[in-house]
Backbone as ProteinMPNN parsed JSONL, in Angstrom:
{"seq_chain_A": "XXXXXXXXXXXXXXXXXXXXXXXXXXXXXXXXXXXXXXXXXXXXXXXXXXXXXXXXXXXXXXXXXXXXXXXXXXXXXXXXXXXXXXXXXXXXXXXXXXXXXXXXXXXXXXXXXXXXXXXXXXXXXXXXXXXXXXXXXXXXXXXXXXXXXXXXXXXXXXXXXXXXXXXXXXXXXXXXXXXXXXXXXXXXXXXXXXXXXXXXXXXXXX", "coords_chain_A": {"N_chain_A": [[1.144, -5.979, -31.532], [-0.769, -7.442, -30.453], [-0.521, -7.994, -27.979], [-2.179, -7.365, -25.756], [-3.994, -9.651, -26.162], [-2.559, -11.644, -26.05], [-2.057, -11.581, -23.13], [-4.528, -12.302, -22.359], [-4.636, -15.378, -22.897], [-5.834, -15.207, -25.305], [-5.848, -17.132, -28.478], [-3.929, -17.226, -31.209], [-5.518, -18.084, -33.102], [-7.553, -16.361, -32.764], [-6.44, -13.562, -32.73], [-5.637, -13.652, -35.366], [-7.981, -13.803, -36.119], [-9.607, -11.248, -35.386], [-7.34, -9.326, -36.372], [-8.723, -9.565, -39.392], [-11.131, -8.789, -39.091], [-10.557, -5.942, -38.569], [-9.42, -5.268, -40.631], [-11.651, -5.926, -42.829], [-12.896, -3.687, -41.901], [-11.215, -1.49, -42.101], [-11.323, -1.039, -45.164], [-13.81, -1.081, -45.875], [-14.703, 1.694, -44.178], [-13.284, 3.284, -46.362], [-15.525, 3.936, -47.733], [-17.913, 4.278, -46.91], [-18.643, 5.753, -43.169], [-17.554, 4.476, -40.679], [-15.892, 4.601, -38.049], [-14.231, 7.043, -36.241], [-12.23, 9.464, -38.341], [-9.965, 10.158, -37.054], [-9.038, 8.215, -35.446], [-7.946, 6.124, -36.933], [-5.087, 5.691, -37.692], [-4.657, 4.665, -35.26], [-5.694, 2.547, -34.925], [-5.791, -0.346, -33.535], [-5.843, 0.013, -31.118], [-7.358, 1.729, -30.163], [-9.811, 0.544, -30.671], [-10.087, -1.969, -31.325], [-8.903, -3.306, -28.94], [-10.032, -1.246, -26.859], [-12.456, -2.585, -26.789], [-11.686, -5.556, -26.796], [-11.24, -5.5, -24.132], [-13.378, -5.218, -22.172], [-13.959, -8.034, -22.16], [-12.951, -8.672, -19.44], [-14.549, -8.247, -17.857], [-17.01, -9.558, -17.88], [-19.67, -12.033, -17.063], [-19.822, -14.611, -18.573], [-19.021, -16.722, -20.975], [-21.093, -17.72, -22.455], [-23.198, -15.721, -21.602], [-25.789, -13.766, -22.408], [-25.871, -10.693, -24.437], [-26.454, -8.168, -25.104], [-26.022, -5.261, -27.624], [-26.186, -1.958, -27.586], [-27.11, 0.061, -30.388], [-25.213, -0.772, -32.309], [-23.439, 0.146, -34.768], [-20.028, 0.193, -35.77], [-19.723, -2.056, -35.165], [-18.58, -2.219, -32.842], [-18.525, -2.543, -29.46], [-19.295, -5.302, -30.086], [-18.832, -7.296, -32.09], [-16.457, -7.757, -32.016], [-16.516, -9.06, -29.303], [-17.789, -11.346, -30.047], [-16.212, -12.512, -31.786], [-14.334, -13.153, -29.633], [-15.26, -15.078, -28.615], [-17.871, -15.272, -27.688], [-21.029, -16.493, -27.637], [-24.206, -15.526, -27.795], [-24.533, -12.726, -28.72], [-26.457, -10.141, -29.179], [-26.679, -7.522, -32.061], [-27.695, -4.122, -32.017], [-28.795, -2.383, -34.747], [-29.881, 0.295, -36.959], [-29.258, 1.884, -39.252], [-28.836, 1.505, -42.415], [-26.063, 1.301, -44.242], [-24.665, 0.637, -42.348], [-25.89, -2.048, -41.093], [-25.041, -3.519, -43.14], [-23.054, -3.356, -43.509], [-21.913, -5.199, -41.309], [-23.326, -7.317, -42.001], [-21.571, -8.399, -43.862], [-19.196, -8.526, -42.496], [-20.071, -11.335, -40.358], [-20.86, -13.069, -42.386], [-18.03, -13.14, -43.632], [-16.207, -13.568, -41.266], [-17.484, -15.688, -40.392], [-18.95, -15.287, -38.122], [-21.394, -15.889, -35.626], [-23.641, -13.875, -34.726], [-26.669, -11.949, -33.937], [-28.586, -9.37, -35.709], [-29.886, -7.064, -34.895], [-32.37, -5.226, -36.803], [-32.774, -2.128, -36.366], [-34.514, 0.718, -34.612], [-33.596, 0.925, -31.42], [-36.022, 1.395, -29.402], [-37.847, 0.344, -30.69], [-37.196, -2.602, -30.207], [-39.009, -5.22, -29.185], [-39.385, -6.307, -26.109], [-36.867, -8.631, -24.423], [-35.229, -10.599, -22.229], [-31.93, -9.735, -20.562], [-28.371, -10.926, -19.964], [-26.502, -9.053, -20.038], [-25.764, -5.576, -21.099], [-24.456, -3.787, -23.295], [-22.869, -0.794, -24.633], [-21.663, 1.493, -26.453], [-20.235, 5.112, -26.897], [-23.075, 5.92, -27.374], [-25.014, 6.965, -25.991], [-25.845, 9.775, -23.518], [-25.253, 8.534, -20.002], [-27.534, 8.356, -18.523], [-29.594, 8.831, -20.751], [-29.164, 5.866, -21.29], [-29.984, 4.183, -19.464], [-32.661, 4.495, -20.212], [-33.086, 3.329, -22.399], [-32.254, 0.595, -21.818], [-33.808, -0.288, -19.694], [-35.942, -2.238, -20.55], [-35.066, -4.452, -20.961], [-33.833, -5.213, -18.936], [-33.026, -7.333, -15.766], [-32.908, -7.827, -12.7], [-30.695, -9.167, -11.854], [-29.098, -8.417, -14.323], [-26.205, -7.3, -16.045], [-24.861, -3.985, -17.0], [-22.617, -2.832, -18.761], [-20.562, -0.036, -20.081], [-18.641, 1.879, -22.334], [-17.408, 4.627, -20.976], [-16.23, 8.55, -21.322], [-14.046, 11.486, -19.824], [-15.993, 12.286, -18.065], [-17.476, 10.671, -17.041], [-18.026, 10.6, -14.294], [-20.036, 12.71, -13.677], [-21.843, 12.079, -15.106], [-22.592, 9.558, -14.136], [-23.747, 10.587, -11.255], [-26.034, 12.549, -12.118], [-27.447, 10.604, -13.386], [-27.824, 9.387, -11.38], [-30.373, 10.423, -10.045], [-33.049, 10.125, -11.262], [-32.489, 7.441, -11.162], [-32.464, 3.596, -9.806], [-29.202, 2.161, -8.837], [-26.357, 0.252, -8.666], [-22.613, 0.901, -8.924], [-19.667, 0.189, -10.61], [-16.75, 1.906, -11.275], [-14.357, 1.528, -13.512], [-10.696, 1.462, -14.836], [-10.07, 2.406, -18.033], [-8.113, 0.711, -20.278], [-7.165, 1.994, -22.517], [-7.22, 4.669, -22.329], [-6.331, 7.206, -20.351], [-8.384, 8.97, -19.686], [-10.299, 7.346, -19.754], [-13.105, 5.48, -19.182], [-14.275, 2.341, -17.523], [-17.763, 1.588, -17.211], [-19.841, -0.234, -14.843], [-22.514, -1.425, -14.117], [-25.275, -2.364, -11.645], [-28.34, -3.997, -10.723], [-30.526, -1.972, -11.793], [-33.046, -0.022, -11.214], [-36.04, 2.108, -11.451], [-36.617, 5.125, -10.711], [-39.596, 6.237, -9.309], [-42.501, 6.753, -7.559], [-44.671, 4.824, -7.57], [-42.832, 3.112, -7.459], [-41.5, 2.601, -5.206], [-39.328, 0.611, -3.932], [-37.318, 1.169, -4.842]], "CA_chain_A": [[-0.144, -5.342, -31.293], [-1.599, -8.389, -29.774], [0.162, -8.023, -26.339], [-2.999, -7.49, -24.964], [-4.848, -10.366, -26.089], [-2.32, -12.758, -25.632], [-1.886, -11.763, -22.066], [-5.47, -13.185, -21.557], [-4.71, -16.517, -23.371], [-6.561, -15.392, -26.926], [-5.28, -18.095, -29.578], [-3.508, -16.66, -32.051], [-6.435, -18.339, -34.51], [-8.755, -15.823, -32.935], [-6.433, -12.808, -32.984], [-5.921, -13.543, -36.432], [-9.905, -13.209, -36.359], [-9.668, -10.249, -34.848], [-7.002, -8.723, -37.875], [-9.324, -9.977, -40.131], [-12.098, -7.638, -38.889], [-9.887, -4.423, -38.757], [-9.009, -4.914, -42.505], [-12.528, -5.434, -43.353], [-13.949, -2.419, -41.227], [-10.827, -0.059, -42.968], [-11.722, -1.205, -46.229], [-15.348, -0.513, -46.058], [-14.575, 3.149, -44.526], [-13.4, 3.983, -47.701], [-16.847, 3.795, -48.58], [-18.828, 4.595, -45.405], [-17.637, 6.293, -42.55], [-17.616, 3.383, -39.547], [-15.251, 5.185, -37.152], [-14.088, 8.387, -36.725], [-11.211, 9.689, -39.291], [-9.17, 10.368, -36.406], [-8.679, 6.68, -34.618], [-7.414, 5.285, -37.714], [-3.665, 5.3, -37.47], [-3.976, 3.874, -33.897], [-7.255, 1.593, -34.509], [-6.173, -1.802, -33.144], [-5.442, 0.035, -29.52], [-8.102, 2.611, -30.145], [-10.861, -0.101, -31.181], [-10.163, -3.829, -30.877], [-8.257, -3.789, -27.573], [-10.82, -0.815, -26.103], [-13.276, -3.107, -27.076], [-11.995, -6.254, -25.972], [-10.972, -4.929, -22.518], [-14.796, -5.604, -21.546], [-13.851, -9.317, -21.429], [-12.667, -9.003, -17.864], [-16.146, -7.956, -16.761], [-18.194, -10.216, -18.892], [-20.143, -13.437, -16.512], [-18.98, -15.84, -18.837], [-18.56, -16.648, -22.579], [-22.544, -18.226, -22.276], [-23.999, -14.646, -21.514], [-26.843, -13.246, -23.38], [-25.485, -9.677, -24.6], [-27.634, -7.046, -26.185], [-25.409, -4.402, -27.877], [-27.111, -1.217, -28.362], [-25.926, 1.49, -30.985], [-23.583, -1.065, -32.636], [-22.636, 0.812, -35.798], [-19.181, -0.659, -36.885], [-19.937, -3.118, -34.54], [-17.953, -2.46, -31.215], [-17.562, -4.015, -28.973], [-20.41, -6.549, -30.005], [-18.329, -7.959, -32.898], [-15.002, -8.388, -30.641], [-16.799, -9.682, -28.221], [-18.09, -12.251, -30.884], [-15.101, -13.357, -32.1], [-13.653, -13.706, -29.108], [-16.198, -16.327, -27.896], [-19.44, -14.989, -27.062], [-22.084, -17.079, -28.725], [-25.15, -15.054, -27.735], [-24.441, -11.506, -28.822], [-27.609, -9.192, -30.552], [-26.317, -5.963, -32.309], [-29.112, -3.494, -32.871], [-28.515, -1.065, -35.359], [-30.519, 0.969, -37.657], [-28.522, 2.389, -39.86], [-28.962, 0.59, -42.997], [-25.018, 1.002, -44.166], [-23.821, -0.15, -41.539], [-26.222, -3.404, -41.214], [-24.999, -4.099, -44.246], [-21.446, -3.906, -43.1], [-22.191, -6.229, -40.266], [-23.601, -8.669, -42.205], [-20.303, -8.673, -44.432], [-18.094, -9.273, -41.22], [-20.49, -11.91, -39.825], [-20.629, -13.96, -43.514], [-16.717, -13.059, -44.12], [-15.471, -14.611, -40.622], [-17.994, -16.9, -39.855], [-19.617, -15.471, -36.839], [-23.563, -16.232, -35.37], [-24.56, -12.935, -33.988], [-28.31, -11.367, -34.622], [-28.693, -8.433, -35.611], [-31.444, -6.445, -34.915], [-32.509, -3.836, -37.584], [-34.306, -1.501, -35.668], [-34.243, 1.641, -33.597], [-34.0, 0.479, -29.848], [-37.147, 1.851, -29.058], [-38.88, -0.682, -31.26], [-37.726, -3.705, -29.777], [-39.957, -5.678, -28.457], [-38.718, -6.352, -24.702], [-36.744, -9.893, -24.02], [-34.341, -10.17, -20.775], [-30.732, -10.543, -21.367], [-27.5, -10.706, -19.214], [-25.481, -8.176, -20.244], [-25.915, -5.303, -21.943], [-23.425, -2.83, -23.824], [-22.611, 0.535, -25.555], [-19.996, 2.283, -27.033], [-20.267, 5.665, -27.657], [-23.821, 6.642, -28.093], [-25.639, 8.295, -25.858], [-25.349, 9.749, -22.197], [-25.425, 7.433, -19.167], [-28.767, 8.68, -18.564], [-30.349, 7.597, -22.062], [-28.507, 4.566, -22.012], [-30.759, 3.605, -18.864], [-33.794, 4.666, -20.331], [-32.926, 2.805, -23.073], [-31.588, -0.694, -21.093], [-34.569, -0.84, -18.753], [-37.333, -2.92, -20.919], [-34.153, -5.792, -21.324], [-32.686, -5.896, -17.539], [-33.782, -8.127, -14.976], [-32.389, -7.777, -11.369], [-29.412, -9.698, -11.879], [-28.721, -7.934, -15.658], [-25.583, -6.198, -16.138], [-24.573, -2.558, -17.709], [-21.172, -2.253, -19.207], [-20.786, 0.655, -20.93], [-17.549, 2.843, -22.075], [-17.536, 6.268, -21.041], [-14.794, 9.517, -20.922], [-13.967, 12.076, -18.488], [-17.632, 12.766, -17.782], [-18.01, 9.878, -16.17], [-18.799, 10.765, -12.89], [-20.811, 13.959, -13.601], [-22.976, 11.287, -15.847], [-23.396, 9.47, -13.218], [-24.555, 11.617, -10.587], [-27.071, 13.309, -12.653], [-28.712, 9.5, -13.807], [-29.159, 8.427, -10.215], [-31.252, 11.419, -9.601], [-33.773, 9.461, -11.304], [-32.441, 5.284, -11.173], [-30.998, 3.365, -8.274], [-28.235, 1.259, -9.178], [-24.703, -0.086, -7.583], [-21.927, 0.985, -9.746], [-18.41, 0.228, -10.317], [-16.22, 2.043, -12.373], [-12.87, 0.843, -13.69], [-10.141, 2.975, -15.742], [-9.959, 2.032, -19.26], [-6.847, 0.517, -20.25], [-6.53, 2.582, -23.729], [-7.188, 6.253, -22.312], [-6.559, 8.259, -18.848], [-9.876, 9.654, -19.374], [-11.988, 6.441, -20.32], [-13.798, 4.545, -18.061], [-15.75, 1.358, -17.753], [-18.815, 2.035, -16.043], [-20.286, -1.52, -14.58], [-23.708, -1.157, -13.525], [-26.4, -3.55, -11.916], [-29.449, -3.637, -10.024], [-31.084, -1.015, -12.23], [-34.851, 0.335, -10.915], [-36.193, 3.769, -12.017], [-37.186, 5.988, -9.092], [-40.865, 6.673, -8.949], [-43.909, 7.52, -6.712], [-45.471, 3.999, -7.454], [-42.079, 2.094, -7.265], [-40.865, 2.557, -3.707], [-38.667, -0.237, -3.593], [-35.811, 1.688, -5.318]], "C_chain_A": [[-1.152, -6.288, -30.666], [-1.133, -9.006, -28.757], [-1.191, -8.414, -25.222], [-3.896, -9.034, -24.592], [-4.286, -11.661, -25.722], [-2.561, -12.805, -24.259], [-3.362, -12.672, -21.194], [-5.749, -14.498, -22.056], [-5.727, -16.267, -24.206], [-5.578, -16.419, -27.305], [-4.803, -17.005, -30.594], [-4.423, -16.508, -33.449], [-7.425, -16.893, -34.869], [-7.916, -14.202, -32.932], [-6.181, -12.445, -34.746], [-7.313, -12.757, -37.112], [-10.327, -11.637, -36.658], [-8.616, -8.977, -36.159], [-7.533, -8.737, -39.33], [-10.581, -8.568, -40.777], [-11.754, -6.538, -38.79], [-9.887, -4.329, -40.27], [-10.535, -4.437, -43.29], [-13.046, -3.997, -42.81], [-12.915, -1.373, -42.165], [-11.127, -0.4, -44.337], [-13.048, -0.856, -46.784], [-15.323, 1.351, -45.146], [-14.045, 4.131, -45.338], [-14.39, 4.252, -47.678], [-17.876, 4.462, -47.353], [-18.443, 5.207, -44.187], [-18.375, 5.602, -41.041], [-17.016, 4.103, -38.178], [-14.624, 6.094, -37.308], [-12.642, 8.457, -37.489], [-9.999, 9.573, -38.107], [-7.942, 9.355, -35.529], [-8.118, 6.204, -35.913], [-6.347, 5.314, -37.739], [-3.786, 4.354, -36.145], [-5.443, 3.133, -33.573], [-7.045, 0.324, -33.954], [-6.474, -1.371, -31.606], [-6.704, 0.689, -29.148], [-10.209, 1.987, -30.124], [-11.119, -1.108, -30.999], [-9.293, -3.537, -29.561], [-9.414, -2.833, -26.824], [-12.211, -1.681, -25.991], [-12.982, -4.748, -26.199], [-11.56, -6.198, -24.385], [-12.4, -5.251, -21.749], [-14.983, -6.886, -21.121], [-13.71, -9.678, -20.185], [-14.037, -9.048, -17.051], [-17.242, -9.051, -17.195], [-18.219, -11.718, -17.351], [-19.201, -14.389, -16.931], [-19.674, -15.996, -20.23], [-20.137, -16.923, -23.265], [-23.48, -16.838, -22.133], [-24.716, -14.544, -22.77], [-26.467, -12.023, -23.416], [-26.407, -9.15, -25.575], [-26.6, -5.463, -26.163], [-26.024, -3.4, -28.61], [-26.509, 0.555, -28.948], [-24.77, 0.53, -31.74], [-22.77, -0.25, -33.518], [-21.485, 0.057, -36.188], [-19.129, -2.138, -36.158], [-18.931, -3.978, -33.412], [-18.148, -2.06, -30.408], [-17.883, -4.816, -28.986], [-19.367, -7.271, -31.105], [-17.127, -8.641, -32.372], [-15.37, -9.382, -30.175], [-17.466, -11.267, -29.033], [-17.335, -13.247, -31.387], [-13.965, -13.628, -31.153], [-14.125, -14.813, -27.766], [-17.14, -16.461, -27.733], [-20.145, -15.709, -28.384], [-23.413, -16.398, -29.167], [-25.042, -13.545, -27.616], [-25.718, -10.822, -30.197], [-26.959, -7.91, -30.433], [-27.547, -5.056, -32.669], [-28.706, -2.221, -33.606], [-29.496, -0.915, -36.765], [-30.519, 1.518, -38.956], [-28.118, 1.178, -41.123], [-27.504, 0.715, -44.119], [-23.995, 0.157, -43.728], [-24.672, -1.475, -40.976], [-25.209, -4.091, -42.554], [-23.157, -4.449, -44.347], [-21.165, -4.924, -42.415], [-22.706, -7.227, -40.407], [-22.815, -9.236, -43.13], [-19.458, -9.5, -43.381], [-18.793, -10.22, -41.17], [-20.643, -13.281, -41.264], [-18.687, -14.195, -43.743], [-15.792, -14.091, -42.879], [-16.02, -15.69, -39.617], [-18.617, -16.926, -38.099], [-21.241, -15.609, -36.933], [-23.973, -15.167, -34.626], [-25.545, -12.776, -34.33], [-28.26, -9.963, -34.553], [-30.22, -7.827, -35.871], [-31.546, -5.019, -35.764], [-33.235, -2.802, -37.565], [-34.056, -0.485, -34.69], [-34.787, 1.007, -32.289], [-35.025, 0.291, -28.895], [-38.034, 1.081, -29.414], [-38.39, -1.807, -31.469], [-38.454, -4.523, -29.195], [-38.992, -6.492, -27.704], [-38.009, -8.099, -24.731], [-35.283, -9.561, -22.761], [-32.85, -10.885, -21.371], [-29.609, -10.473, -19.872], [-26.519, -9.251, -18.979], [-25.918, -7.491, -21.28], [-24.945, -4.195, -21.985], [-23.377, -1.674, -24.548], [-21.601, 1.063, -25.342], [-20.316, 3.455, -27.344], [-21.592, 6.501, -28.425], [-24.61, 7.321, -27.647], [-24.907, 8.31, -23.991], [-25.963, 8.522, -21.572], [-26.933, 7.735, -19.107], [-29.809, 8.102, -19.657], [-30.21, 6.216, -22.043], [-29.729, 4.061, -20.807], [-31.885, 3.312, -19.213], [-33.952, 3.55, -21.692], [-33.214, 0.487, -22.966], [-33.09, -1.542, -20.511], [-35.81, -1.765, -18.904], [-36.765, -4.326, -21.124], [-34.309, -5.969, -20.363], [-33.804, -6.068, -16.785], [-32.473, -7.151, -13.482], [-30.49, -7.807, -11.122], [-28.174, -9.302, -13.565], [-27.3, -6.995, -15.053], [-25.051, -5.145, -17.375], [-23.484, -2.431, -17.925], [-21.04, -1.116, -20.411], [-19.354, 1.25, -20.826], [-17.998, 4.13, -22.008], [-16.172, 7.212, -21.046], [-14.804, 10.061, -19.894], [-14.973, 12.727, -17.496], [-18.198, 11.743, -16.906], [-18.883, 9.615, -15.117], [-19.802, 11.71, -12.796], [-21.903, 12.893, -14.028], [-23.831, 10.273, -14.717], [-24.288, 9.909, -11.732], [-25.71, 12.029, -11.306], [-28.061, 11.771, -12.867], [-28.881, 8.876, -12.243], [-30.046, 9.412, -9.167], [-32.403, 10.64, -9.532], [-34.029, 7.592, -11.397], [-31.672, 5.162, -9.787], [-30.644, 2.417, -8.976], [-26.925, 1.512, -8.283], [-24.33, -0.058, -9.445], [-20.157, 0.794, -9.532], [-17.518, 0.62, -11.426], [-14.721, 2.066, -12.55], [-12.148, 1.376, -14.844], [-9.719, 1.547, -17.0], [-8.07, 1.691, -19.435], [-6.473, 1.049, -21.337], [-6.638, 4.168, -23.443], [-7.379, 6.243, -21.119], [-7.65, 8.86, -18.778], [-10.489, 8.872, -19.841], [-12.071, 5.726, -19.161], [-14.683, 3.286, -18.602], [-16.694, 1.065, -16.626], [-19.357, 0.412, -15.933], [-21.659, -1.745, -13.654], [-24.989, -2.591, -13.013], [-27.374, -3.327, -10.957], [-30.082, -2.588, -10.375], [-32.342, -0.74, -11.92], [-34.494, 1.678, -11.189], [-36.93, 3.994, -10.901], [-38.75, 6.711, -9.235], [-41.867, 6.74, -8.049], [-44.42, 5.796, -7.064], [-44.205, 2.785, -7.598], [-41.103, 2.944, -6.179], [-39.78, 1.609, -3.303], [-37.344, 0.012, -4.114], [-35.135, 2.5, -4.152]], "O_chain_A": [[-2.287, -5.9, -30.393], [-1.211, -10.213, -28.526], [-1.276, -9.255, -24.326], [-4.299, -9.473, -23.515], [-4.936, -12.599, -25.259], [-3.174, -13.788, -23.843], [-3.409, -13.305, -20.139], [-6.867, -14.964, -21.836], [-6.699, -17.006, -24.046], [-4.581, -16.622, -26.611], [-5.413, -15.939, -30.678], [-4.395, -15.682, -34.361], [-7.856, -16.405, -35.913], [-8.764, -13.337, -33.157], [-6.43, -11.372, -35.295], [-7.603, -11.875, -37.92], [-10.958, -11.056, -37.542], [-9.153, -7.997, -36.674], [-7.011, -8.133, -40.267], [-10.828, -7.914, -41.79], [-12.7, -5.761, -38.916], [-10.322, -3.391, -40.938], [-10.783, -3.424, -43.944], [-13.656, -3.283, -43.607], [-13.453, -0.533, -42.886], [-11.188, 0.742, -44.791], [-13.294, -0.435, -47.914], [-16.043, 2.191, -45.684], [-14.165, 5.352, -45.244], [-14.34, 5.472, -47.52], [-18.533, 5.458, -47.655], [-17.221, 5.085, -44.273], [-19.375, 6.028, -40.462], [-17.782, 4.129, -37.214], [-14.243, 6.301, -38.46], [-11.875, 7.52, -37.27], [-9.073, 8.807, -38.376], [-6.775, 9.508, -35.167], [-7.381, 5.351, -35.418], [-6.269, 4.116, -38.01], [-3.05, 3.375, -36.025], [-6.098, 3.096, -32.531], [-8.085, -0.316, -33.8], [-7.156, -2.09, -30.876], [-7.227, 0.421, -28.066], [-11.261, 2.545, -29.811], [-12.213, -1.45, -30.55], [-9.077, -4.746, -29.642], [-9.984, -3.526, -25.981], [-13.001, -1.402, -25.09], [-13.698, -5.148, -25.281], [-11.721, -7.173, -23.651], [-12.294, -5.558, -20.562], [-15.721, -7.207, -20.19], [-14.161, -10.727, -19.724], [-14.416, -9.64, -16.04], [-18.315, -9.154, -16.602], [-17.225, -12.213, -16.819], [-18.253, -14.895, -16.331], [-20.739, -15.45, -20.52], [-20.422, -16.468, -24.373], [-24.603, -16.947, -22.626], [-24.422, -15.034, -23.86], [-26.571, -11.631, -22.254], [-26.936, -9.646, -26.569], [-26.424, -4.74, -25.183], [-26.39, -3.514, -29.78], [-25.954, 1.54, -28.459], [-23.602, 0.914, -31.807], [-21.619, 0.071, -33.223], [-21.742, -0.841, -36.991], [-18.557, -3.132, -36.606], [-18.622, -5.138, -33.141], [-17.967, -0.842, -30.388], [-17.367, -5.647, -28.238], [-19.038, -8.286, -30.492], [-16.908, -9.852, -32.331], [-14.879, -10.492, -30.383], [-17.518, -12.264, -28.312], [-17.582, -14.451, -31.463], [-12.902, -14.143, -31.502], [-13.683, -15.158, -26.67], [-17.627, -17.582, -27.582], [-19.942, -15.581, -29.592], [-23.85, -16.46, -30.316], [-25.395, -13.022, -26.559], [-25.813, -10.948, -31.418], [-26.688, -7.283, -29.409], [-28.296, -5.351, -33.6], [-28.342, -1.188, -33.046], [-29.783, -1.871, -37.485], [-31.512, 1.633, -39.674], [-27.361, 0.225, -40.94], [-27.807, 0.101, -45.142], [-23.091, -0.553, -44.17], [-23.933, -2.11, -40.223], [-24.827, -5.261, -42.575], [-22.418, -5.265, -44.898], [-20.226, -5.642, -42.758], [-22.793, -8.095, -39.539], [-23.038, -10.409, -43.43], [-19.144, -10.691, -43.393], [-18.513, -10.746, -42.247], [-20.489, -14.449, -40.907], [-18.189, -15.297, -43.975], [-15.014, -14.998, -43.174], [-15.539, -16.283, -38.652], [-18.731, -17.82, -37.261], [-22.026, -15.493, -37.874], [-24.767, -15.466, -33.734], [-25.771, -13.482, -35.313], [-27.946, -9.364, -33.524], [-31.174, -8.025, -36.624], [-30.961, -3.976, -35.473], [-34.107, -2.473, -38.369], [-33.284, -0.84, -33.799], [-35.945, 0.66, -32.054], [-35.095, -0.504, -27.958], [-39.038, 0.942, -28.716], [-38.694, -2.393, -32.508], [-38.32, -4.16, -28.027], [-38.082, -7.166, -28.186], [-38.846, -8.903, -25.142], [-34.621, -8.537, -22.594], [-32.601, -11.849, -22.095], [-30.044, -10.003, -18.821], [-26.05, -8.699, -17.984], [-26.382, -8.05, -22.274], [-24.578, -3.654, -20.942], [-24.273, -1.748, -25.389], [-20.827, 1.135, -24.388], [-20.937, 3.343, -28.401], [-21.556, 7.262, -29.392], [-25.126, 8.228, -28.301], [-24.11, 7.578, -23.404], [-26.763, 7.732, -22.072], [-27.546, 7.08, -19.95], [-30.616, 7.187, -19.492], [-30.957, 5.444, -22.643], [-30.594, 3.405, -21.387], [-32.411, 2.254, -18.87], [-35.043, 3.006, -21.861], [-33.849, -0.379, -23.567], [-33.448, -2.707, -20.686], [-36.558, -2.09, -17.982], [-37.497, -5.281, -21.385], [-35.008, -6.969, -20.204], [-34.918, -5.545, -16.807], [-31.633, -6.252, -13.517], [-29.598, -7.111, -10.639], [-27.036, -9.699, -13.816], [-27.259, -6.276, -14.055], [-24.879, -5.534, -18.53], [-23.006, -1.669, -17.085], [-21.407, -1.368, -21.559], [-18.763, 1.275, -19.747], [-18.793, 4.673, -22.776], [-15.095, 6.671, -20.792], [-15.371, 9.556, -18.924], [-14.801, 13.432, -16.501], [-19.181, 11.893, -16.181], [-19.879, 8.912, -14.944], [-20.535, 11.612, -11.812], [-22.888, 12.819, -13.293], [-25.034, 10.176, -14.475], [-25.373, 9.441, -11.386], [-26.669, 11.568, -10.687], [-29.251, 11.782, -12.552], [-29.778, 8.102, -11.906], [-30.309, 9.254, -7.975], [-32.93, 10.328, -8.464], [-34.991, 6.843, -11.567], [-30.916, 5.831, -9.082], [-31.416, 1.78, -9.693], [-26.568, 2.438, -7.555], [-24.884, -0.445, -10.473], [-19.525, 1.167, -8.545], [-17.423, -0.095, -12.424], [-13.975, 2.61, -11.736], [-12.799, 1.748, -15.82], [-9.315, 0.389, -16.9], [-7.119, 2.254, -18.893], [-5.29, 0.783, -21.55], [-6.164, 4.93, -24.286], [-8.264, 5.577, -20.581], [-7.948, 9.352, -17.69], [-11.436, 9.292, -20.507], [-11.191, 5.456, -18.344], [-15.428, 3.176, -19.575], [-16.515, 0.521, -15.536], [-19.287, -0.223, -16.985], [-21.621, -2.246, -12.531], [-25.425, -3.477, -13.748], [-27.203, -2.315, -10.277], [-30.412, -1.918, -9.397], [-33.038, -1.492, -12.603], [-33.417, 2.273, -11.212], [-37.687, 3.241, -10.287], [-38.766, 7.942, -9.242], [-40.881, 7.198, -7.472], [-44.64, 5.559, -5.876], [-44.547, 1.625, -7.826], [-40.192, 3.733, -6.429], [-39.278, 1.856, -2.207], [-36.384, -0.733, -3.917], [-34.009, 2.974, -4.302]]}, "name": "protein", "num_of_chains": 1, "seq": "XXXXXXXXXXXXXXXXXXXXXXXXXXXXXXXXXXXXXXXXXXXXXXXXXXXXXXXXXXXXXXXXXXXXXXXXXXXXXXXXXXXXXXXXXXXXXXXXXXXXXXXXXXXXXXXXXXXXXXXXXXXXXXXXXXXXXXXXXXXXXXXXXXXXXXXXXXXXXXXXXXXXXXXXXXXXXXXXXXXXXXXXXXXXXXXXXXXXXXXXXXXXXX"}
């Protein structure tokens, strides 16, 4: 089950890591419900490999990542333990903080988590930013746009909606997009977005 990760030279230390954090996450959905009932027979392919599949796109291990919507805390936690130093999770949901600060004591990672609906962060610029899963492409912009700079990028997973999603959000944003087929589902995508401006009457330069 760790075909994938060897193929990109993971260590075995860190897919260990990485089995570490499945056990805890099914162990605490006893108790809480982290991911849906349904992915659990086929959660390493369904969860940790859809998750770290984003590595290919990522700058470089140094990025500043702002993961928004974490909940069980993917693909910000992956992406944590499989190098990233500067990853913020923001989640709300005072369960699942509380799960995320289990993992992050249990295998010794340094993420930040932010405990706070999205809306009430107060703005800082990051490299990269991510979601899994929580709202349309459209929100996710409206969401993104008080982080990203020029040179910021948008990785987000999406399904077979993909393209309809995007069409409809660059009604109102301009952005260059590139989207690349998921390696755990024929209908997932990874949308790769950058140069984000919102299209208005007093910003002409979009």
């Amino acid at each position: 089950m760790s075909d994938f990760f060897q193929s990109l030279g993971v260590s075995r230390e860190t897919i260990q890591t990485l089995e570490k954090y499945q056990s805890l996450l099914l162990e605490w959905q006893k108790k809480i419900n982290l991911v849906s009932r349904e992915t659990i027979d086929d959660f390493w392919q369904r969860h940790i490999v859809d998750s770290g599949q984003l590595v290919q796109y990522m700058p470089n291990k140094k990025s500043r990542i702002l993961d928004l919507g974490s909940g069980a805390g993917l693909p910000a936690v992956v992406l944590s333990i499989m190098g990233f130093s500067d990853v913020t999770l923001v989640e709300s949901n005072s369960k699942k903080i509380a799960f995320l600060k289990e993992v992050r004591r249990n295998l010794g990672l340094n993420y930040t988590i932010a405990e706070e609906r999205i809306e009430t962060i107060p703005p800082f610029t990051v490299d990269v930013i991510t979601s899994r899963a929580l709202a349309s492409l459209e929100k996710l912009l409206v969401y993104a746009e008080p982080f990203v700079t020029k040179s910021s990028q948008l990785i987000f997973h999406k399904g077979q909606k993909s393209q309809e999603e995007i069409l409809k959000a660059s009604k109102n944003w301009s952005f260059e997009v590139s989207l690349k087929q998921s390696i755990t589902s024929r209908e997932g995508a990874i949308l790769i977005l950058s140069g984000l401006c919102k299209k208005n009457e007093s910003n002409r330069n979009c």
